[in-house]
N, C-alpha and C positions, 0 to 999 in steps of 0.2 A: 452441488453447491451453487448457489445463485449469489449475483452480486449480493452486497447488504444495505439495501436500501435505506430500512429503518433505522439501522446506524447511520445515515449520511443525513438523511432526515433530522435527527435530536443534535447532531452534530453542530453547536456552537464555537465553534474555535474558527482560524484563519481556514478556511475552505482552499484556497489557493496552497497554502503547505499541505493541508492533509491530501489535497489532492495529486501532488507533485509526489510527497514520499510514498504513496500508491503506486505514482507510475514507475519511480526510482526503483522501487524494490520487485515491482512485477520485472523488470527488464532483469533484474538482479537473479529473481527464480530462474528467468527463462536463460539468462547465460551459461550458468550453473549446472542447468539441466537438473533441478534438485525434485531427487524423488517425490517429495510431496506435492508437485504440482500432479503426476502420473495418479497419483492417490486421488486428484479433486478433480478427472479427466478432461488435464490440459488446461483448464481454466485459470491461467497465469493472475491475470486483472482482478477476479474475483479472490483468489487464495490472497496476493497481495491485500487489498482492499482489508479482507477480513483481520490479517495479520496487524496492520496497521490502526486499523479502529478499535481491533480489544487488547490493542497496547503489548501482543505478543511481541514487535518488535518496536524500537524507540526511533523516533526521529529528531531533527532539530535544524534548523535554517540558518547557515551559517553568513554574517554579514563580509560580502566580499569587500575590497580595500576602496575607500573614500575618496575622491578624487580630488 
């Protein structure tokens, strides 16, 4: 599996969140130790990435408190 370029490319949304819940969730695999990264040989960043952009997992940017 190779990053997903072509997904990041047509990607018109907040680039900063999607890139954030990529990193979120890659740290989130590799905590876990979750089988399916072993299945995509260790490529944490990528398996994330891809999870992320076809909406296998949801994200959302939560507004921390106002000052």
């Amino acid at each position: 599996m190779i990053f997903p370029l072509e997904n990041l490319i047509e990607y018109e949304g907040n680039m900063y969140a999607i890139t954030s819940a990529a990193s979120r969730r890659a740290y989130q695999l590799s905590m876990l130790q979750d089988p399916e990264v072993k299945e995509h040989e260790g490529k944490v960043v990528s398996l994330a990435a891809q999870q992320v952009f076809t909406k296998e997992i949801e994200f959302r940017i939560e507004e921390g408190p106002s000052s």
